[in-house]
N, C-alpha and C positions, 0 to 999 in steps of 0.2 A: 975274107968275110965268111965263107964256108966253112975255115978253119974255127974259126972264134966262134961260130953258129953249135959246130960241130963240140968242142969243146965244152962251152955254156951245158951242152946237153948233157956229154957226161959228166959234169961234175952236179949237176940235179939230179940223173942218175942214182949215183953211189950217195947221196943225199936223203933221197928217199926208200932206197932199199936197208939202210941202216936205220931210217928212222920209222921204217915200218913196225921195225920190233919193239920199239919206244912206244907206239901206238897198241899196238896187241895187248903190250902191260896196262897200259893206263885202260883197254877196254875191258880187260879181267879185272881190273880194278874196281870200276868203275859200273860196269854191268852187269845185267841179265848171263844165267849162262846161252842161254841160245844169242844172245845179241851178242857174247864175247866168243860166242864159236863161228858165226857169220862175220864178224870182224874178222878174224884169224883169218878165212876164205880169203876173204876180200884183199887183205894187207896180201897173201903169199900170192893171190893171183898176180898183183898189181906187180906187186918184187919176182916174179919169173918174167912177166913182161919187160920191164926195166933190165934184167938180167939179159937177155934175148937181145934189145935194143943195144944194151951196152954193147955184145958180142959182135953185132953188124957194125957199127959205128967204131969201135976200136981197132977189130981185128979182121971186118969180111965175112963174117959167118954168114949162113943163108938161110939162119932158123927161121928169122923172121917173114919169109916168102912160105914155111912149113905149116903144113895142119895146125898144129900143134899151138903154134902160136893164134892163128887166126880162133881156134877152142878155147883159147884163154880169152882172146876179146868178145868171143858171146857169153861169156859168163860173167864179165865185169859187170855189164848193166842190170842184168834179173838181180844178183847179189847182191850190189847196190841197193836196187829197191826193195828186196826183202831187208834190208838191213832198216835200212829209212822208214819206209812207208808206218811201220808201228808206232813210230814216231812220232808222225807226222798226220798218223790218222785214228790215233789213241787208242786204236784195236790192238788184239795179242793173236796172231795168226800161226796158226799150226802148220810148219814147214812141208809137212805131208800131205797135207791138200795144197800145194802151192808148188809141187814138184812141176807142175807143166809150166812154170818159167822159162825151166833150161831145157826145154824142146828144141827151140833154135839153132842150141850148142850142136844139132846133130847136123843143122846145112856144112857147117864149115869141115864136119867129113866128107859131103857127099860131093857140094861146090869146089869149082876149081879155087886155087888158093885165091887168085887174079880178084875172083868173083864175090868170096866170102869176104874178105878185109872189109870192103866199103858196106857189103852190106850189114855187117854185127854196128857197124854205125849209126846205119839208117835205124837200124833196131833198138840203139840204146837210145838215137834221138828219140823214138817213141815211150820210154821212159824217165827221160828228162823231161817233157812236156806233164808228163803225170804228177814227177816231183812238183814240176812249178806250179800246177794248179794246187798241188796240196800247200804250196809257203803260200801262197797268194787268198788261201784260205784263211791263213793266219794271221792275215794283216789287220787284222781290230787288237790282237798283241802284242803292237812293233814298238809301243811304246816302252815295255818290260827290258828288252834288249836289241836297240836302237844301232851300237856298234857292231855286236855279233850278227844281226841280221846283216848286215853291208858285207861282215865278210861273209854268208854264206850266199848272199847274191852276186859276188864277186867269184866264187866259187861253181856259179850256176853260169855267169858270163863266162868265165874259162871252161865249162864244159862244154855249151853251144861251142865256141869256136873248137874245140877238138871234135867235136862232131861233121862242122863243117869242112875243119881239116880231113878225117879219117873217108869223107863222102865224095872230095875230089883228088885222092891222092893218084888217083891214073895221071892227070895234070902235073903233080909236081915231080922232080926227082925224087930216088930214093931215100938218096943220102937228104936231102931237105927234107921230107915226109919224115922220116924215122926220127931225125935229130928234134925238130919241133914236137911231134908227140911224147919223145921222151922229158924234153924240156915241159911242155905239159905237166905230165904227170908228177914230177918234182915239183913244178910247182901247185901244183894241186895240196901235195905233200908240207908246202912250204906254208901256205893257208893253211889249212886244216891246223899245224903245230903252233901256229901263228892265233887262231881261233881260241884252240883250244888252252895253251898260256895266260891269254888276256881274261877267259869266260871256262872255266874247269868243268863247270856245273852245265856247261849250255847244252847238253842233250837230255837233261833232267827239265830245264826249265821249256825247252822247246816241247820235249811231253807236255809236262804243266800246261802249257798254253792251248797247245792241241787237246788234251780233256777240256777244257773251259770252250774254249771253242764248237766242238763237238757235245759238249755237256756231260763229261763220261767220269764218273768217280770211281777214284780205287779206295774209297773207303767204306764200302757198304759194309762190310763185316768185321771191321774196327770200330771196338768203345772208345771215338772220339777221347770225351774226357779223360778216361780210365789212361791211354797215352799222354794227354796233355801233362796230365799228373806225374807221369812217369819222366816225363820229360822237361818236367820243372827239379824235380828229384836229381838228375844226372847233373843239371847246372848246376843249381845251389849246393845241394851240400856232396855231391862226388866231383862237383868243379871241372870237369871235362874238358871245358871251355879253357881250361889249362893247356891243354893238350897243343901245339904246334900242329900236328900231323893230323890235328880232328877234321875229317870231312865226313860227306851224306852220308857213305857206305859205312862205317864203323859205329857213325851213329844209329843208324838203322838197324844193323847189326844188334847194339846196347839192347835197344829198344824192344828188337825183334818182332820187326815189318820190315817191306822192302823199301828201297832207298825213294822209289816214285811215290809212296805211301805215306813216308813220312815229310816230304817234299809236298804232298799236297795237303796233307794236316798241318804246316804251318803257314803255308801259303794261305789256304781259305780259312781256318782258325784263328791266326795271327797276323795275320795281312802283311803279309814280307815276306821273302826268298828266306833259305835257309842260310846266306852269307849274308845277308845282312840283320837276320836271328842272330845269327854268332860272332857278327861284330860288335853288336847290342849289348849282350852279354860282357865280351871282356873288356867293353867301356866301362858299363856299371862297374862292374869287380875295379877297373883301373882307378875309377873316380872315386871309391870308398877308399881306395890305399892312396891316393894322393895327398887324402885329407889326414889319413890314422897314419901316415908315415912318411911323416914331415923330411926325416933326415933319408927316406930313398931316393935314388935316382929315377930322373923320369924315364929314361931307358929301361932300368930295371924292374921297373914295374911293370912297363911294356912287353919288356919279357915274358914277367912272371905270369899273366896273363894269358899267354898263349899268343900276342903277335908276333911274328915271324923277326921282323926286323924297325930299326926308329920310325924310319918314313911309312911303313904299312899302319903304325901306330898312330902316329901322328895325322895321316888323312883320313884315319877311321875316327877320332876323336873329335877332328874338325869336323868332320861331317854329318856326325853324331849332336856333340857338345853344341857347335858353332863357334868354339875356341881352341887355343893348343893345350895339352895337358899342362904345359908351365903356366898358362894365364888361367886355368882353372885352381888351379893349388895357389897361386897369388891371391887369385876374390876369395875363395874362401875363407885360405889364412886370415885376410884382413875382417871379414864377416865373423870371428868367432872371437866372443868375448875374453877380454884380459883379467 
């Protein structure tokens, strides 16, 4: 059983320290620079920790009883929640007044090692307790994203229990203590990629929700309309919405605002997310070429449009339409005089 325990661990291990770097890209991608430089923190802290765990649980090392290691778990939770908190509290915080986060980071030199582990726990519990007050603020918009909240409550029950684990680990063995928090964190790993797959946009829309919540606009010094316009011009006639690879960021980019900017001009503008703006979009475009081109493929139009693949197309048309693109090109066909 120890063995299989042990095992599970490292292969969530080397699971999550490879896909930390998958995560780095998509937050450079995806974000802020300070938000993709406190990413970058947070993935290397998490993958030395994991790297340390692996080293005990493979081969016997004894980093993880070291300073070193225990400096690494008081920095997980401040980072954390500076990473978070922006978020989740629609303010832009200046890292420089927020340096006495990692105050803490300084017991695990001074404490015996024995004595630091449990306590970066106790510590991060009091950060986890912050976070949940700020989602629990959010609940008037669980309606908007009803799945991805579940996974990030799921995410928030796996962190209690690694708190709880990290607060009685004098109780268990080592080898059980280490193997469990490493399996943790893999899956912690395994969520998040899991989140973020299903819901790409979900740390743009959990902003979103947190300004409306909080009441906080990022658009006071944007000419509404003057964008709106701008960004009728990229659909229709530079067609964009072509693009496979179109998301927030390049649009925003086009546009020139940031991606939360333009996220909340079509949100409160337009009343909809910006995937379902752009699934909008290469409906209409699809349903015009259904009709003017009789002899294409429904596929290929699908294509042509910018969905990725048949079935992306097809549940974006039903869902849209209320039909599939073949039963849309049949009513019409039959609707147009002979």
């Amino acid at each position: 059983m120890m063995s299989l325990l042990t095992g599970f661990a490292v292969l969530l291990t080397g699971f999550s320290i490879i896909n930390a770097g998958l995560l780095a890209l998509y937050a450079v991608r995806q974000s802020s620079q300070m938000v993709a430089y406190l990413s970058g923190v947070l993935l290397a802290i998490l993958s030395a920790i994991q790297l340390l765990n692996f080293g005990y649980l493979e081969f016997g090392t004894e980093w993880v009883h070291s300073r070193i290691y225990n400096v690494l778990l008081f920095m997980v939770a401040p980072t954390f929640y500076l990473l978070s908190a922006p978020l989740l509290e629609a303010q832009t915080y200046s890292f420089a007044k927020r340096w006495w986060h990692f105050l803490p980071v300084f017991l695990a030199l001074i404490l015996p090692p024995a004595w630091a582990l449990p306590l970066a726990f106790v510590v991060g519990s009091g950060y986890l307790i912050r976070l949940g007050l700020n989602i629990y603020a959010l609940r008037a918009q669980r309606s908007r994203f009803r799945l991805e909240l579940f996974g990030l409550v799921l995410m928030f029950i796996l962190a209690i229990l690694v708190i709880l684990l990290g607060v009685s680990n004098s109780l268990v063995p080592d080898q059980v203590f280490f193997s469990l928090y490493a399996a943790a964190i893999g899956g912690g790993f395994v969520l998040v990629s899991a989140v973020l797959s299903f819901a790409p946009q979900l740390p743009t829309e959990v902003a979103e929700a947190a300004r409306e919540t909080y009441a906080v606009s990022t658009l006071g010094k944007v000419d509404c309309e003057l964008a709106l316009q701008a960004l009728q011009q990229l659909m229709q006639k530079q067609q964009m919405y072509q693009d496979t690879e179109l998301d927030l960021p390049s649009l925003s980019e086009a546009l020139g605002l940031s991606h939360y900017q333009v996220s909340e001009l079509i949100n409160t503008r337009l009343g909809k997310s910006f995937s379902r703006y752009l699934r909008e979009q290469r409906v209409e475009a699809a349903k015009a070429q259904l009709i003017d081109q009789p002899k294409a493929t429904v596929l290929g139009i699908g294509l042509a449009v910018g969905f990725s693949s048949q079935s992306n197309f097809y549940e974006a048309f039903r869902e849209i339409v209320g039909m599939t693109p073949g039963q849309f090109r049949k009513l019409n066909q039959k609707s147009i005089p002979k």
